[in-house]
C-alpha positions in Angstrom: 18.9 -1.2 14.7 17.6 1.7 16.4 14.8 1.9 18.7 11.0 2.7 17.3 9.5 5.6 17.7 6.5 5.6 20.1 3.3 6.2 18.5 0.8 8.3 20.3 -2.3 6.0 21.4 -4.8 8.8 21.3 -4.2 9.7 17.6 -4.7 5.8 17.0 -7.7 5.8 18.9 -8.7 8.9 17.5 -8.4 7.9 14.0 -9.5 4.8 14.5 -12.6 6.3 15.6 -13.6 8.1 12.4 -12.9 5.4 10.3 -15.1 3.3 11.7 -17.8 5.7 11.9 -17.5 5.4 8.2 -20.2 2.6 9.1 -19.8 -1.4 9.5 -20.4 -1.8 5.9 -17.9 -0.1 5.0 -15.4 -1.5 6.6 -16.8 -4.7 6.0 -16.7 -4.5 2.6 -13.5 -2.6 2.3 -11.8 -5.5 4.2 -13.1 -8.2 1.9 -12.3 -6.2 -1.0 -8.6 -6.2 -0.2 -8.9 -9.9 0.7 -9.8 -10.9 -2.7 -7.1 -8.7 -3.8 -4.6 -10.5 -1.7 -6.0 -14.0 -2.8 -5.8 -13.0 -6.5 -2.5 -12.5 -6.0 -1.7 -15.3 -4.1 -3.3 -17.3 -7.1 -1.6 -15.3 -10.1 1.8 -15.1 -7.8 2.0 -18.4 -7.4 5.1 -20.5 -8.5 3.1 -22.5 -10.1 1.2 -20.3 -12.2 3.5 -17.5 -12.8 5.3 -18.8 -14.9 1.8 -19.3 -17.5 0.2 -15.7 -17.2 -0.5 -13.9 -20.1 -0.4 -10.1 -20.7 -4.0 -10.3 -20.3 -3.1 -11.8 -16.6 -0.7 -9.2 -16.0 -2.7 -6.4 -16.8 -5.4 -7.4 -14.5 -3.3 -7.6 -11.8 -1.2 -4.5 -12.4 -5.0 -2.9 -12.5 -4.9 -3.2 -8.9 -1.9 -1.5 -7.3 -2.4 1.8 -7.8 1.0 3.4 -8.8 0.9 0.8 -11.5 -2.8 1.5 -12.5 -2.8 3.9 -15.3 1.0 2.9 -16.4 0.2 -1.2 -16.4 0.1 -1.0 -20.9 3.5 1.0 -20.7 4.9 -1.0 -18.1 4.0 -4.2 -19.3 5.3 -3.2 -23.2 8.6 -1.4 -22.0 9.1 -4.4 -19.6 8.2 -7.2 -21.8 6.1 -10.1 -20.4 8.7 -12.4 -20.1 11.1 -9.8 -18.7 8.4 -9.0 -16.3 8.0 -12.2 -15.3 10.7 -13.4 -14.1 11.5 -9.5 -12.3 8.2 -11.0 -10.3 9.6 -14.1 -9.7 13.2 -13.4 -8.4 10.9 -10.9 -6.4 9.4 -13.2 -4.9 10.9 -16.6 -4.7 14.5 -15.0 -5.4 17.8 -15.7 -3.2 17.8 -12.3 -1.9 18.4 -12.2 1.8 16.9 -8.6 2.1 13.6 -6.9 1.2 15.7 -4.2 0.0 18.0 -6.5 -2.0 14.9 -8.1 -3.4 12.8 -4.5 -4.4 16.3 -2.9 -5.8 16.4 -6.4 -8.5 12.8 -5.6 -9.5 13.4 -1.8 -9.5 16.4 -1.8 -12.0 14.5 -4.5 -14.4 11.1 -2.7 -14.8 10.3 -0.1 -17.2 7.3 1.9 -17.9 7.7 4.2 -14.3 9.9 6.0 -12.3 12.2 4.7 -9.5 9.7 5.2 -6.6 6.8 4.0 -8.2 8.6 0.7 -9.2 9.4 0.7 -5.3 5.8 0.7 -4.4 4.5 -1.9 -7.3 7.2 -4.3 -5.8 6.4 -3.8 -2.1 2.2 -4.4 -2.7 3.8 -7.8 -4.5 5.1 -8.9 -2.0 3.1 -7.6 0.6 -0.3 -8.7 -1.2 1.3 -12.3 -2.2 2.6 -12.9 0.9 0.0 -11.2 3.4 2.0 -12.8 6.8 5.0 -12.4 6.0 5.9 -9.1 4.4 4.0 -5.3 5.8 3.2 -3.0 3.3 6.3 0.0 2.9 5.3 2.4 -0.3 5.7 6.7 -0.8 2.0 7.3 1.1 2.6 5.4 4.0 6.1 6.4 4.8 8.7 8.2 2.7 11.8 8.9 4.4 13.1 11.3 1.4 9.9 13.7 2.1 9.5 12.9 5.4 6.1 12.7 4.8 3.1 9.8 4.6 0.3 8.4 7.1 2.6 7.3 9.7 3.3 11.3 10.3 -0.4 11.8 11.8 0.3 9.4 13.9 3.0 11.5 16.1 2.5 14.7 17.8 6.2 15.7 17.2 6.8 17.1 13.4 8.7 13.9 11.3 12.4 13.9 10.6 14.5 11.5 8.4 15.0 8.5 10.4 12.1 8.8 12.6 10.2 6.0 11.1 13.3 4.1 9.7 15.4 4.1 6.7 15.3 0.2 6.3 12.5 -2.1 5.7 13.5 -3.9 9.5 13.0 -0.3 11.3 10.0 0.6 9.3 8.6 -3.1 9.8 8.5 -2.3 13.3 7.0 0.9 13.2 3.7 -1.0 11.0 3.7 -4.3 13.5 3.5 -0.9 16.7 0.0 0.1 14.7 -0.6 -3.6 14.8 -0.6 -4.1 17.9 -2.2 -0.9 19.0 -5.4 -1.3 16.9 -5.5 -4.9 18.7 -5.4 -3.2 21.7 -8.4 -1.2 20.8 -10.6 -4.0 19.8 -9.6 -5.1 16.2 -10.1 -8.6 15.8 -8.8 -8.7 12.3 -6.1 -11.2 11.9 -3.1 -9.8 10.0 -2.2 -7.0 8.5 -4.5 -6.4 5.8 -6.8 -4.0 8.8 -3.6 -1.9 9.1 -3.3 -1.5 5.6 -6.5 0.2 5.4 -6.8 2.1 8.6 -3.2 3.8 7.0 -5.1 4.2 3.6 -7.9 6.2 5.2 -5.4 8.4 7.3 -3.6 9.7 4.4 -6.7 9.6 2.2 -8.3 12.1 5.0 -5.5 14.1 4.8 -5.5 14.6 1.0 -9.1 15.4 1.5 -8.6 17.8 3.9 -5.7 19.7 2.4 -7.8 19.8 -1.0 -10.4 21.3 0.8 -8.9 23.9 2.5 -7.0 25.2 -0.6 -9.1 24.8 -3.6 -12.5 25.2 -2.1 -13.6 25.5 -5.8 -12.1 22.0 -5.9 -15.2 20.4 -3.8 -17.2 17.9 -5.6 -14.6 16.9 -8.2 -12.2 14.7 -6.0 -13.5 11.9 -4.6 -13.8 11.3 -0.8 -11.3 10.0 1.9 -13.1 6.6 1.2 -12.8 6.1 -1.9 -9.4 7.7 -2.1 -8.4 5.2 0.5 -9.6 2.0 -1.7 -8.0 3.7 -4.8 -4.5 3.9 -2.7 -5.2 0.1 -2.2 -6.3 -0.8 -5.4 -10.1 -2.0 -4.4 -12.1 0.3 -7.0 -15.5 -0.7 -7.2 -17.3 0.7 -10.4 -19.5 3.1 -8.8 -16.1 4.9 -8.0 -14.5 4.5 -11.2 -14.5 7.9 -12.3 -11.2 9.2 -13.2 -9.9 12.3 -11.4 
């Protein structure tokens, strides 16, 4: 495995520093919106209960990731409950050694979206079912194809290829580094679920920004870095539930 990238502890501070002058409720009630997230999955997820849920079930949890969102009916009817089912299962609880071994089962068995999108449904799984054990690895944080996502603005240097990883273990590294450098800063948060939205507001910002700057007709019809951020996490509250 190669050696990690060093991220540049200014532009963590520095982001870092204008999300949280987004205001303590904010983050507050960001954070404990992606909890209950986490601990609905951990209920619907479980081994015990999998196995039971309805496509009533499914759809309320599909409803929360957001490439699955607005493709959770096509998904769940090209798919098939059952079918979908057990894809979450092996996912899961499967013998697969690898994450990628594990995302590249679900991948070929779900229908409904394209290859990438089924890679990001199946990393907030796992990520959201198991919040310790496995970071969060989808297209907006860090897509090696593109060379593009949050991690980017978080590097002086302009991204290649491999500089955040090709592999779940190199990119896994990269996500523990923000980690540990937001502890460093004074996040008390335990786990990962702080990360998840201090990467969420990064490339939110960005999209913000770069809407901004070239459709300036565009103001006023997309939504904010905030709420951008809790849509890329899935959190919608209904005051932001206007589709854009």
């Amino acid at each position: 495995m190669k050696k990690p990238v060093i991220l540049d502890d200014f532009l963590v501070r520095d982001y870092l520093i204008k999300i949280l002058g987004e205001g303590e409720e904010f983050v507050q009630e960001f954070y404990k919106d992606l909890l209950a997230k986490s601990l609905l999955f951990q209920q619907a997820f479980s081994k015990e209960r999998l196995p039971s849920l309805t496509e009533e079930d499914l759809d309320l949890v599909l409803e929360k990731i957001f490439p699955a969102r607005r493709r959770r009916q096509k998904i769940i009817q090209e798919t098939g409950v059952d079918k979908l089912k057990r894809a979450i299962s092996d996912l899961l609880y499967g013998k697969a050694q690898s994450w990628e071994e594990r995302v590249e089962k679900f991948v070929r068995e779900i229908r409904g979206v394209d290859r990438k999108f089924a890679r990001d449904i199946a990393s907030e799984i796992l990520h959201f079912t198991f919040p310790e054990e496995y970071v969060l690895w989808t297209s907006w944080i860090w897509d090696p194809e593109s060379e593009s996502g949050a991690v980017v603005f978080l590097k002086e240097e302009p991204p290649k290829r491999s500089m955040y990883g090709e592999t779940y273990e190199e990119f896994e590294l990269i996500y523990k580094q923000v980690q540990e450098k937001l502890i460093d800063f004074g996040i008390k948060v335990r786990g990962y679920l702080f990360v998840d939205i201090f990467l969420a507001m990064i490339y939110a910002t960005y999209v913000d920004y770069m809407t901004l700057s070239t459709m300036h007709s565009a103001k006023g019809f997309f939504p904010p870095a905030g709420v951008m951020a809790r849509r890329l996490l899935g959190v919608i509250r209904n005051e932001d539930l206007l589709e854009v």
